[in-house]
mmCIF file of the N, C-alpha and C atoms, coordinates in Angstrom:
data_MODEL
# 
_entry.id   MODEL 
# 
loop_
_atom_site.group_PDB 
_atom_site.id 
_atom_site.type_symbol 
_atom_site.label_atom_id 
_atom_site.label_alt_id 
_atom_site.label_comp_id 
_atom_site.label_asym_id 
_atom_site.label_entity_id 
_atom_site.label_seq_id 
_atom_site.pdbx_PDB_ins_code 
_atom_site.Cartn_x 
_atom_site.Cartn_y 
_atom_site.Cartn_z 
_atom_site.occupancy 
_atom_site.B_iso_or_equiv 
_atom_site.pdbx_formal_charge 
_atom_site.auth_seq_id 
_atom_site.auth_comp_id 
_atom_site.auth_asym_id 
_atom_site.auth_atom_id 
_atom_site.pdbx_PDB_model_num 
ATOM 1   N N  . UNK A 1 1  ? 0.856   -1.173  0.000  1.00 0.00 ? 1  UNK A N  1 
ATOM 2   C CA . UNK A 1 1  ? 0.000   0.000   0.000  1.00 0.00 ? 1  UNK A CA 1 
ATOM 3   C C  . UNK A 1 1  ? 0.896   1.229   0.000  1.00 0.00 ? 1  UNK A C  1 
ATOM 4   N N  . UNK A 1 2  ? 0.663   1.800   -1.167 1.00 0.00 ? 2  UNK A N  1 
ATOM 5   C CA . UNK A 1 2  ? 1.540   3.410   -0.939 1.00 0.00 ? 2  UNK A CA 1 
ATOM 6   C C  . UNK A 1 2  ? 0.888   4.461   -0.049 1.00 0.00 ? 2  UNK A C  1 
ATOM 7   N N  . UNK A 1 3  ? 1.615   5.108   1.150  1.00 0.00 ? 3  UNK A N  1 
ATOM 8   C CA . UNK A 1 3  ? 0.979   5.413   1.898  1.00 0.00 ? 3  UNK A CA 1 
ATOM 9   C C  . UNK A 1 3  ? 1.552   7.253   1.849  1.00 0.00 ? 3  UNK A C  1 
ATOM 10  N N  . UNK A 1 4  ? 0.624   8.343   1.982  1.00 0.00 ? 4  UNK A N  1 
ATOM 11  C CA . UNK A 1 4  ? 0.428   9.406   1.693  1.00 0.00 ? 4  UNK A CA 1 
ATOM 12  C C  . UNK A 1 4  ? -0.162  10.134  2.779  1.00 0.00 ? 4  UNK A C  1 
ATOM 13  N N  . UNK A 1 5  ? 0.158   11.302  2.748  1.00 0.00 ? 5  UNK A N  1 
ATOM 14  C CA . UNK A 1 5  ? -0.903  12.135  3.607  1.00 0.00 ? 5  UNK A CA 1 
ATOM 15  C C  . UNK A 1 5  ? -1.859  12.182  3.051  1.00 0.00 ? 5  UNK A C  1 
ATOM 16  N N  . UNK A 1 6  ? -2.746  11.617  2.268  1.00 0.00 ? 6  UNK A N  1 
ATOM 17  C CA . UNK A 1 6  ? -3.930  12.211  1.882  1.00 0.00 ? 6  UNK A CA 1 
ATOM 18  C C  . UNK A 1 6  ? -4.392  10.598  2.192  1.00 0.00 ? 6  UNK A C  1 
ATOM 19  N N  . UNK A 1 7  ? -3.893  9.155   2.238  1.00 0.00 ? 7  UNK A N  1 
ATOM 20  C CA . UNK A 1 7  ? -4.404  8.042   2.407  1.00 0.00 ? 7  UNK A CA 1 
ATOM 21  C C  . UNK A 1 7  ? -4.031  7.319   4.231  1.00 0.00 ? 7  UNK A C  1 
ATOM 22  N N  . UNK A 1 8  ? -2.976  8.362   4.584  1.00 0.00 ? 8  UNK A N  1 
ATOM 23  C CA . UNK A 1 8  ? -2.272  8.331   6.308  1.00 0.00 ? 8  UNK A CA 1 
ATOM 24  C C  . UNK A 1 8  ? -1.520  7.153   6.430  1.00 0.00 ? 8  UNK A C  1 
ATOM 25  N N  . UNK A 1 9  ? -1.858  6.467   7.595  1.00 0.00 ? 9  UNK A N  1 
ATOM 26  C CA . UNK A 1 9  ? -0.993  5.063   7.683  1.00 0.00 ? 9  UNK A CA 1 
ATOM 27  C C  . UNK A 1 9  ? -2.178  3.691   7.742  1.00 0.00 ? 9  UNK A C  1 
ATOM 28  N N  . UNK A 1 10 ? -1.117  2.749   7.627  1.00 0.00 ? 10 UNK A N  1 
ATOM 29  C CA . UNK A 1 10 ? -1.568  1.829   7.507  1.00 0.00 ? 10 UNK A CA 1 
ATOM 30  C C  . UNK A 1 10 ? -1.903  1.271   9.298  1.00 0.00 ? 10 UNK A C  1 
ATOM 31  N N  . UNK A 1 11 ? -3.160  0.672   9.684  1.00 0.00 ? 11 UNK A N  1 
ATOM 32  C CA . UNK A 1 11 ? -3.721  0.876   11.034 1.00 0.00 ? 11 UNK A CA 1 
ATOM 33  C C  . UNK A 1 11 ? -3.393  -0.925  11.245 1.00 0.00 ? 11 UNK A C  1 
ATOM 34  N N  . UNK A 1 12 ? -4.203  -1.756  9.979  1.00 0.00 ? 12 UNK A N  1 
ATOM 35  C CA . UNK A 1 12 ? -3.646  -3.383  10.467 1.00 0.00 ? 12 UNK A CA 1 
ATOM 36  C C  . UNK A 1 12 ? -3.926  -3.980  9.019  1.00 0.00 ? 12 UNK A C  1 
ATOM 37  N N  . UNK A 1 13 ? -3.167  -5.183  9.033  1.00 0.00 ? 13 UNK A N  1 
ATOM 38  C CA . UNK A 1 13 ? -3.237  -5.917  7.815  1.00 0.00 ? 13 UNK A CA 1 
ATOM 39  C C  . UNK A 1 13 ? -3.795  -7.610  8.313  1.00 0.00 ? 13 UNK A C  1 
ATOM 40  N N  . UNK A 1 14 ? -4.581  -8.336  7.166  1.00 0.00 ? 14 UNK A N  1 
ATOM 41  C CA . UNK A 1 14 ? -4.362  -9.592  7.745  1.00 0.00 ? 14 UNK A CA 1 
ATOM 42  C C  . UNK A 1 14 ? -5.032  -10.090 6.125  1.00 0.00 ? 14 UNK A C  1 
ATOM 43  N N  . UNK A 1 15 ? -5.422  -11.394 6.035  1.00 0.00 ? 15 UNK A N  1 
ATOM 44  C CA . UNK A 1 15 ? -6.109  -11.825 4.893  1.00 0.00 ? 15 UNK A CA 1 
ATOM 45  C C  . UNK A 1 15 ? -7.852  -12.282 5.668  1.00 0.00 ? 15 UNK A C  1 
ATOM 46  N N  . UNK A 1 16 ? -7.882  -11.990 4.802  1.00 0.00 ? 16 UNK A N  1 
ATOM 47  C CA . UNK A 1 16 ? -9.687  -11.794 4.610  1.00 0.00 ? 16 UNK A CA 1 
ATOM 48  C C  . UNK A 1 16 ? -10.541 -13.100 3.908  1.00 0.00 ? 16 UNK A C  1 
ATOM 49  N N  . UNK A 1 17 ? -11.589 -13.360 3.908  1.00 0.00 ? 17 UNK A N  1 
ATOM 50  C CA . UNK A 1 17 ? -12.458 -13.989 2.969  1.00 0.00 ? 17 UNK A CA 1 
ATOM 51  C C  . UNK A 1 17 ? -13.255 -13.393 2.643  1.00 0.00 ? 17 UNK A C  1 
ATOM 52  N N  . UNK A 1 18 ? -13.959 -13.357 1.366  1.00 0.00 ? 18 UNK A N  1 
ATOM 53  C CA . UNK A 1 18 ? -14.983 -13.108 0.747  1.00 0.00 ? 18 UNK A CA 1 
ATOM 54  C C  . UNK A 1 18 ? -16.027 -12.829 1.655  1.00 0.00 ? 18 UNK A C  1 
ATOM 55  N N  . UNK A 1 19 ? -16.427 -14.422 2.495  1.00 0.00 ? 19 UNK A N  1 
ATOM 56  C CA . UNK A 1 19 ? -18.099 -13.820 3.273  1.00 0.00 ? 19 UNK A CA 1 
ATOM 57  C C  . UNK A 1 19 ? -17.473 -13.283 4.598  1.00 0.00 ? 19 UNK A C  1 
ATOM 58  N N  . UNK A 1 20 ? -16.368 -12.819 5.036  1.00 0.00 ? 20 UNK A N  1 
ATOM 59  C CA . UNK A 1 20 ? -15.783 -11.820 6.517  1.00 0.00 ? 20 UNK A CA 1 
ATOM 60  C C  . UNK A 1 20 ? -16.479 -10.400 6.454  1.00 0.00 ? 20 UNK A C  1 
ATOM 61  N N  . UNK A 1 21 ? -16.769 -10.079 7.608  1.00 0.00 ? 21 UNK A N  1 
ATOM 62  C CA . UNK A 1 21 ? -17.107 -8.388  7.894  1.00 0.00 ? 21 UNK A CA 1 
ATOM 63  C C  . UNK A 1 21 ? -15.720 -8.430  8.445  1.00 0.00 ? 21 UNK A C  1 
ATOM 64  N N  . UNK A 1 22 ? -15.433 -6.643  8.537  1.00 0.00 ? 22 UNK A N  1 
ATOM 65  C CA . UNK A 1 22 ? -15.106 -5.815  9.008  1.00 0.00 ? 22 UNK A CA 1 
ATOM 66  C C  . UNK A 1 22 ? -15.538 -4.682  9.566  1.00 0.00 ? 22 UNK A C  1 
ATOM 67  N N  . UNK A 1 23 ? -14.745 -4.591  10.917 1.00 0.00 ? 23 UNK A N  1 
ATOM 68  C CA . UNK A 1 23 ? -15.126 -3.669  11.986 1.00 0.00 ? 23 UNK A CA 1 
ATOM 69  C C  . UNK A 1 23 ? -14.149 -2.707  12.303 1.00 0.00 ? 23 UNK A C  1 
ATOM 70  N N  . UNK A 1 24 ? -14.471 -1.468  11.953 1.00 0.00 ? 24 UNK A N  1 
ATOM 71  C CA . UNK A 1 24 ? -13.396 -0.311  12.094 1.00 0.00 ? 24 UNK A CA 1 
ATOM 72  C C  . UNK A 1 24 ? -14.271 0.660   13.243 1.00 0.00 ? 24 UNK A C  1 
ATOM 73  N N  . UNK A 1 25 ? -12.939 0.923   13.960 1.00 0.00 ? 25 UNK A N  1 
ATOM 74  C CA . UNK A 1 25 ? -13.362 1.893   14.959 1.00 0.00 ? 25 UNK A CA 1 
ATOM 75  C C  . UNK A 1 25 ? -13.071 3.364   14.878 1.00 0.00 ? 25 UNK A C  1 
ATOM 76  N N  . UNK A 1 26 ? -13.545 4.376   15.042 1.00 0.00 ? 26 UNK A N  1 
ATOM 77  C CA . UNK A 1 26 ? -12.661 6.149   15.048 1.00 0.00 ? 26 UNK A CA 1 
ATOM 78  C C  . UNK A 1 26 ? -12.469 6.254   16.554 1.00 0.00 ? 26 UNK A C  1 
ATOM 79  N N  . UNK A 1 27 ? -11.755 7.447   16.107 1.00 0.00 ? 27 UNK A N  1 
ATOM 80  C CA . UNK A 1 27 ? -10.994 7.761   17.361 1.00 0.00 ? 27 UNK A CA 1 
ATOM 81  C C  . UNK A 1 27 ? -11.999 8.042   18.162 1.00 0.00 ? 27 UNK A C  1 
ATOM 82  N N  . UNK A 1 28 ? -13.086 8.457   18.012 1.00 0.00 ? 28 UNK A N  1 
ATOM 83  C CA . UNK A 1 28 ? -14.623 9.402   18.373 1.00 0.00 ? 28 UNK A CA 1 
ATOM 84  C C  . UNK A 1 28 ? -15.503 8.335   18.761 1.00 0.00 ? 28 UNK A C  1 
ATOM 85  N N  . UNK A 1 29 ? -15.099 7.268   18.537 1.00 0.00 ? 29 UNK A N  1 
ATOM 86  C CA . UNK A 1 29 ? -16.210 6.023   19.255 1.00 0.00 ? 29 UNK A CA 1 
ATOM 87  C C  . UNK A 1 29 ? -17.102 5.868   18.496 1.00 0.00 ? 29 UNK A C  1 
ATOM 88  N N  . UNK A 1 30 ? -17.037 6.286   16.845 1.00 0.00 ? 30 UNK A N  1 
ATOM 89  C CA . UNK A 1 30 ? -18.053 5.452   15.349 1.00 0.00 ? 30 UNK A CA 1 
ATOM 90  C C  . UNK A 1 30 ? -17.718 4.287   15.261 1.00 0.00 ? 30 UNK A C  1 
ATOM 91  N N  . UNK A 1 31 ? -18.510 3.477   15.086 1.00 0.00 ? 31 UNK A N  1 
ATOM 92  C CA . UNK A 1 31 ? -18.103 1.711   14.889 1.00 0.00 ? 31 UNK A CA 1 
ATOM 93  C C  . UNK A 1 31 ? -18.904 1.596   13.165 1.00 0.00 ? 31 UNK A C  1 
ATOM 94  N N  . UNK A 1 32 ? -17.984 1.181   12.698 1.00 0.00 ? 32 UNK A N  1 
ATOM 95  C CA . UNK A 1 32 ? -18.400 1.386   10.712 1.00 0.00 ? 32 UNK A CA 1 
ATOM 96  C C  . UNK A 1 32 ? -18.287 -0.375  10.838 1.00 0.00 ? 32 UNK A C  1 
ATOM 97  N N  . UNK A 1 33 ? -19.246 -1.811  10.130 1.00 0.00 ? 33 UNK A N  1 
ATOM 98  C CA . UNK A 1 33 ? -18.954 -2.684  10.073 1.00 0.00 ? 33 UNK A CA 1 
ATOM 99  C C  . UNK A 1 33 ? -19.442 -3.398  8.203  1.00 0.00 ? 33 UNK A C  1 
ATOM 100 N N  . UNK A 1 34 ? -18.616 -3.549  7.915  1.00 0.00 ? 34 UNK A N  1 
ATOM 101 C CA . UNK A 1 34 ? -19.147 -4.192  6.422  1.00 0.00 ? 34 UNK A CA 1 
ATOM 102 C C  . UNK A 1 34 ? -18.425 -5.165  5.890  1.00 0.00 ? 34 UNK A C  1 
ATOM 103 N N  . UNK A 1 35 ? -19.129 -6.109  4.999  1.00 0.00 ? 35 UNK A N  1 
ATOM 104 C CA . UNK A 1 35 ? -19.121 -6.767  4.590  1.00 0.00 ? 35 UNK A CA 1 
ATOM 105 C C  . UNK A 1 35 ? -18.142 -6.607  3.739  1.00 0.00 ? 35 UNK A C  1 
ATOM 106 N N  . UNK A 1 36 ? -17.314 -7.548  3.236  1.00 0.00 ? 36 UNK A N  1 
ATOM 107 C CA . UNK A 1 36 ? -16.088 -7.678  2.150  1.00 0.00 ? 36 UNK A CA 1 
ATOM 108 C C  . UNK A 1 36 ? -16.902 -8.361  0.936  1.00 0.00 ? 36 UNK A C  1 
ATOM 109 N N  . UNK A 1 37 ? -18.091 -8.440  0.669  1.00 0.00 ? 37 UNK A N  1 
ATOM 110 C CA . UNK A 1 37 ? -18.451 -8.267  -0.550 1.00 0.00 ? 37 UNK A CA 1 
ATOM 111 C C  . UNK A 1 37 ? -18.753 -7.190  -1.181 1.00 0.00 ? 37 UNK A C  1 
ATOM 112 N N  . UNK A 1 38 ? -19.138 -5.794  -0.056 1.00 0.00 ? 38 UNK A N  1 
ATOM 113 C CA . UNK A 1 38 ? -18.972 -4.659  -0.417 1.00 0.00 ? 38 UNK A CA 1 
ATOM 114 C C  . UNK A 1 38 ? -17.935 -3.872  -1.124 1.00 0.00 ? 38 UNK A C  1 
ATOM 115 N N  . UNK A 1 39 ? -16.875 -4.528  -1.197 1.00 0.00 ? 39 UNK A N  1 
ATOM 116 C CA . UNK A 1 39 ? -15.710 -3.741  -1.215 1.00 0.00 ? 39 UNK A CA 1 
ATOM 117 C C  . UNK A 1 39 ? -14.619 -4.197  -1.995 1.00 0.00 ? 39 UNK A C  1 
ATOM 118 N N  . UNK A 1 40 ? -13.991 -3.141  -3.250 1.00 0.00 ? 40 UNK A N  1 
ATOM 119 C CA . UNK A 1 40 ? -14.061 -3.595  -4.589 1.00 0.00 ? 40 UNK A CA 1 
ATOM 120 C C  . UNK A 1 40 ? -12.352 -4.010  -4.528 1.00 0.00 ? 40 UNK A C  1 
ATOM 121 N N  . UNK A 1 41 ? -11.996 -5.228  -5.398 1.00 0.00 ? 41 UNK A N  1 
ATOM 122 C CA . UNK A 1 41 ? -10.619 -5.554  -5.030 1.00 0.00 ? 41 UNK A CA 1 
ATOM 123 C C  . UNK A 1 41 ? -9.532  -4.726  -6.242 1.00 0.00 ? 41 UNK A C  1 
ATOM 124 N N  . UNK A 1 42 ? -8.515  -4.406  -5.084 1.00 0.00 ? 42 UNK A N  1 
ATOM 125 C CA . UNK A 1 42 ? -7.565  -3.399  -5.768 1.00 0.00 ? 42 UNK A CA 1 
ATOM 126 C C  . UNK A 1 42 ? -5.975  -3.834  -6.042 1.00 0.00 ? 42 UNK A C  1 
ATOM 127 N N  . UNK A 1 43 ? -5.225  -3.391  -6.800 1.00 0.00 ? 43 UNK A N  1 
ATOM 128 C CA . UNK A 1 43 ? -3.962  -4.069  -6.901 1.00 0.00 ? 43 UNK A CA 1 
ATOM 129 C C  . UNK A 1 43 ? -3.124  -3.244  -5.999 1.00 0.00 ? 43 UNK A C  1 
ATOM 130 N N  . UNK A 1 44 ? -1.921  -4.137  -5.472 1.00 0.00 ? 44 UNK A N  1 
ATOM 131 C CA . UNK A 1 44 ? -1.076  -4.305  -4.579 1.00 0.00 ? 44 UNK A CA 1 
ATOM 132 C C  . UNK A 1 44 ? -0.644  -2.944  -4.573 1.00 0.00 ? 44 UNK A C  1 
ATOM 133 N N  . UNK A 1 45 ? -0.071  -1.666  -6.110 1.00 0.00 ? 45 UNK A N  1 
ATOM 134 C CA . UNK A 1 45 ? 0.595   -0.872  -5.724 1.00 0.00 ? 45 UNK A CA 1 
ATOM 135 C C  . UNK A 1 45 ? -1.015  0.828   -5.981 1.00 0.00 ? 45 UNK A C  1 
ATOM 136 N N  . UNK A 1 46 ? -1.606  0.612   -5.316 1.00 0.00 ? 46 UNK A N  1 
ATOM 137 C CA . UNK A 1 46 ? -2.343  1.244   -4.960 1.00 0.00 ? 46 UNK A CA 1 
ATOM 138 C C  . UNK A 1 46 ? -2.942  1.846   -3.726 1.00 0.00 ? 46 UNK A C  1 
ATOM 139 N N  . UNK A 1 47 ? -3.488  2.979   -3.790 1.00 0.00 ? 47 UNK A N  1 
ATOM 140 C CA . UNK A 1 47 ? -3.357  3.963   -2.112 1.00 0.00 ? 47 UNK A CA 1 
ATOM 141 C C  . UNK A 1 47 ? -4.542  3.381   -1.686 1.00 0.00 ? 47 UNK A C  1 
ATOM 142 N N  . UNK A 1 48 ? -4.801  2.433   -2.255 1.00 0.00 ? 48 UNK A N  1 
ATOM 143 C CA . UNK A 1 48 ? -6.202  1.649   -1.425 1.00 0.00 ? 48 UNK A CA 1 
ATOM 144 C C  . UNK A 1 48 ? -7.084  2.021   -1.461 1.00 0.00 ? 48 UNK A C  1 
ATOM 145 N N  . UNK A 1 49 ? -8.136  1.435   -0.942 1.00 0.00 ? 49 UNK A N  1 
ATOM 146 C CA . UNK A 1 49 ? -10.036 1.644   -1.446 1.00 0.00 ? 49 UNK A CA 1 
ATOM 147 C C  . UNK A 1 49 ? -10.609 2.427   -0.225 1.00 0.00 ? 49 UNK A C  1 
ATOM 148 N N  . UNK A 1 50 ? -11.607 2.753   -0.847 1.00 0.00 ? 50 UNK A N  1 
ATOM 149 C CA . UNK A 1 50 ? -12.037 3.883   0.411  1.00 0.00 ? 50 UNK A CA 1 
ATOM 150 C C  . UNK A 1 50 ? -13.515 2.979   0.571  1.00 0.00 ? 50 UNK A C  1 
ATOM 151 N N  . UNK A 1 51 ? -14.059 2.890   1.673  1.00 0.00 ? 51 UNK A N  1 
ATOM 152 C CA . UNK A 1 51 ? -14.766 2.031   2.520  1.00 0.00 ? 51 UNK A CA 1 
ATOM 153 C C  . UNK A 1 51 ? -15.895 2.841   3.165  1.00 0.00 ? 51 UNK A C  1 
ATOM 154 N N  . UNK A 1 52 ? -15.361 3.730   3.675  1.00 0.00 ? 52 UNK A N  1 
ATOM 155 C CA . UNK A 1 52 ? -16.499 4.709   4.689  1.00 0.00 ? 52 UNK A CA 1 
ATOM 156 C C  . UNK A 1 52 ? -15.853 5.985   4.710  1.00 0.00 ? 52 UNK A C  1 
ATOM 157 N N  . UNK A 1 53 ? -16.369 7.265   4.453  1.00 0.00 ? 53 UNK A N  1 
ATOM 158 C CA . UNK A 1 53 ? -15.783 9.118   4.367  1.00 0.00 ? 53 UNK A CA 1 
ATOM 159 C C  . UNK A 1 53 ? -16.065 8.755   6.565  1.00 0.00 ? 53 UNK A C  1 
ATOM 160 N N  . UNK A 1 54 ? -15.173 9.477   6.600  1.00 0.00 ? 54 UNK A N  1 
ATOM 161 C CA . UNK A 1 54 ? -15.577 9.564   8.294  1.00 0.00 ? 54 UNK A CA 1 
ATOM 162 C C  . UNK A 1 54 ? -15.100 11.211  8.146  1.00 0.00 ? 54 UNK A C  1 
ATOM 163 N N  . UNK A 1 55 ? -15.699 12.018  9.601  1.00 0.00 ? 55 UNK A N  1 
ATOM 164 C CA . UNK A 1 55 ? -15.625 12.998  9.550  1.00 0.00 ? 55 UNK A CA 1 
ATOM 165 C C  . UNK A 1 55 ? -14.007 13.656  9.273  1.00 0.00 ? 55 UNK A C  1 
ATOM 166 N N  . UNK A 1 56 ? -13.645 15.081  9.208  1.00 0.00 ? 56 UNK A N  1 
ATOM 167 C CA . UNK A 1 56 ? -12.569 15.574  8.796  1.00 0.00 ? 56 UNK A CA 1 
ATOM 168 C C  . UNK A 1 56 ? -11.854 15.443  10.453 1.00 0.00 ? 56 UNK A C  1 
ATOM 169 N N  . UNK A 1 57 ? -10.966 15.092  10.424 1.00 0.00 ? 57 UNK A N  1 
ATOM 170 C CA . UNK A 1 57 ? -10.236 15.360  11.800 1.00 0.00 ? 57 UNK A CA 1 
ATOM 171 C C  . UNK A 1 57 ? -10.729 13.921  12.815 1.00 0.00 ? 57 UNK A C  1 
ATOM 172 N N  . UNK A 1 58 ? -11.080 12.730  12.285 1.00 0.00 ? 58 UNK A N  1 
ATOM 173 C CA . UNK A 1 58 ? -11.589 11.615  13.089 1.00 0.00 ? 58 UNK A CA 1 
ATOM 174 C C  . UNK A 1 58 ? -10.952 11.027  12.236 1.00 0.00 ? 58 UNK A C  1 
ATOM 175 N N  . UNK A 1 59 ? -10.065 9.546   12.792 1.00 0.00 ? 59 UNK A N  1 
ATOM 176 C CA . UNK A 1 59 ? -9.416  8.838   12.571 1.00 0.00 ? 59 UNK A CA 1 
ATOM 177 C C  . UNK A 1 59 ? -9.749  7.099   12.508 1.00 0.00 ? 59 UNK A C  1 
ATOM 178 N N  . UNK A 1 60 ? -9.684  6.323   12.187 1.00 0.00 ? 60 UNK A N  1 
ATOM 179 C CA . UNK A 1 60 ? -9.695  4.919   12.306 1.00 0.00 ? 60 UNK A CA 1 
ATOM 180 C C  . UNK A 1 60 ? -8.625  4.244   12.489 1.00 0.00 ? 60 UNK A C  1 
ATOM 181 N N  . UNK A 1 61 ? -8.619  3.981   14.273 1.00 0.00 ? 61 UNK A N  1 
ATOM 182 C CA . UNK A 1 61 ? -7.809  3.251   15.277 1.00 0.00 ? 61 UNK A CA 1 
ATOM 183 C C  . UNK A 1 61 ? -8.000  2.123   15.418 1.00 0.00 ? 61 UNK A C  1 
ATOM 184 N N  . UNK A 1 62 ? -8.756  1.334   15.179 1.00 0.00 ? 62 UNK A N  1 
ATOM 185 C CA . UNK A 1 62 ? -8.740  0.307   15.102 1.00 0.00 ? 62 UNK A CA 1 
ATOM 186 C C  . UNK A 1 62 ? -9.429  -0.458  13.946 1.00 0.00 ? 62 UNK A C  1 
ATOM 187 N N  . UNK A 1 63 ? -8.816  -1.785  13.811 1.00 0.00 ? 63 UNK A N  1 
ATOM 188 C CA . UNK A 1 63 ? -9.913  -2.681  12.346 1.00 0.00 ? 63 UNK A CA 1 
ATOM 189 C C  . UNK A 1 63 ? -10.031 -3.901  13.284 1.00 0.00 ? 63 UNK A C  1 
ATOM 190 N N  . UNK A 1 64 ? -11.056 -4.826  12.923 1.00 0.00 ? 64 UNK A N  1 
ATOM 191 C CA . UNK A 1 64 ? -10.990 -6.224  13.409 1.00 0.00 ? 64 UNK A CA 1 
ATOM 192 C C  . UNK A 1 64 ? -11.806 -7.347  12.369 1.00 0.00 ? 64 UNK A C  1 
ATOM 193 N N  . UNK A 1 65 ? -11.212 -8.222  11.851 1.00 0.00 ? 65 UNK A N  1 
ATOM 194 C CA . UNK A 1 65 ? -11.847 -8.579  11.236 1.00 0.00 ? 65 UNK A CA 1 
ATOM 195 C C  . UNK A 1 65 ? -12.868 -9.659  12.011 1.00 0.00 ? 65 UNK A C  1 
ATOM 196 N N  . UNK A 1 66 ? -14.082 -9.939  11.622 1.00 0.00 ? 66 UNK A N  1 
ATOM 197 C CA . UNK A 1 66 ? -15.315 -11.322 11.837 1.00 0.00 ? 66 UNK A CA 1 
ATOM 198 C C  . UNK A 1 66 ? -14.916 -11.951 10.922 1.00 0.00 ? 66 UNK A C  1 
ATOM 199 N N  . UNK A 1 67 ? -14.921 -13.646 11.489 1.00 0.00 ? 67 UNK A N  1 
ATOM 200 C CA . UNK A 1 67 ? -14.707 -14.748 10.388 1.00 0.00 ? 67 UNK A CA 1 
ATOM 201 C C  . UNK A 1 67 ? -16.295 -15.086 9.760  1.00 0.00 ? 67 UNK A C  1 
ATOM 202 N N  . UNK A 1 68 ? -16.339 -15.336 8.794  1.00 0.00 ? 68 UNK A N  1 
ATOM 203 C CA . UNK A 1 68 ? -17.959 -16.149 8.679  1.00 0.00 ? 68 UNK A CA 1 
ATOM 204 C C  . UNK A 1 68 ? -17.991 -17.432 9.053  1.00 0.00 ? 68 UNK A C  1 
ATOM 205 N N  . UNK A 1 69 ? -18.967 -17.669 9.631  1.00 0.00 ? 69 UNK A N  1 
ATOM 206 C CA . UNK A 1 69 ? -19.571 -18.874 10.891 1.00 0.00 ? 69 UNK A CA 1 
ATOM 207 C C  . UNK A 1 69 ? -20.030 -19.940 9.618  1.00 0.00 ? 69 UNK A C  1 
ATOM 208 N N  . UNK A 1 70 ? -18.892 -21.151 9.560  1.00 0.00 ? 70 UNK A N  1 
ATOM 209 C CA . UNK A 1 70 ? -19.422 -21.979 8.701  1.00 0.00 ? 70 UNK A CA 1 
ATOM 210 C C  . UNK A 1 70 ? -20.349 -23.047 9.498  1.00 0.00 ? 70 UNK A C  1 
ATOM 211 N N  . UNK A 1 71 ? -21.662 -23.097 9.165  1.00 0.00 ? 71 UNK A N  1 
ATOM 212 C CA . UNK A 1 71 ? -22.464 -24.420 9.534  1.00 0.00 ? 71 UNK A CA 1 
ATOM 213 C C  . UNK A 1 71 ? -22.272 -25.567 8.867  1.00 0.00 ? 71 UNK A C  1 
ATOM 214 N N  . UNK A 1 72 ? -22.056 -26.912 9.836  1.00 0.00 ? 72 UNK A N  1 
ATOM 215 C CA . UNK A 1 72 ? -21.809 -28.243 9.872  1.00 0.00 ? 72 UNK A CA 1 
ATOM 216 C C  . UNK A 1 72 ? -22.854 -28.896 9.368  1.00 0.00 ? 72 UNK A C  1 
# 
């Protein structure tokens, strides 16, 4: 990920699946959670996809990913 003041830093990395949510937190206590089918796949040397506008001056401190719950 090329990282910029206009894209900031990188907060966490991990690998994902298709049916996983994600849960991002702001500094301000917004909890944003979506689905990774929402969200369009990008190549490696790119400033990355934008997910949710959060306000000007609020940050995203944390990510966590949900696994999807396979039934037996």
């Amino acid at each position: 990920i090329l990282t910029t003041q206009k894209n900031g830093k990188v907060i966490d990395c991990f690998v994902i699946n298709e049916n996983d949510q994600i849960i991002m937190v702001s500094d301000k206590g917004q909890i944003i959670r979506v689905s990774m089918k929402q969200i369009r796949i990008a190549g490696r040397s790119t400033q990355g996809v934008s997910i949710f506008k959060i306000p000007t001056g609020d940050k995203i401190v944390n990510v966590s990913r949900i696994e999807e719950i396979k039934s037996t």
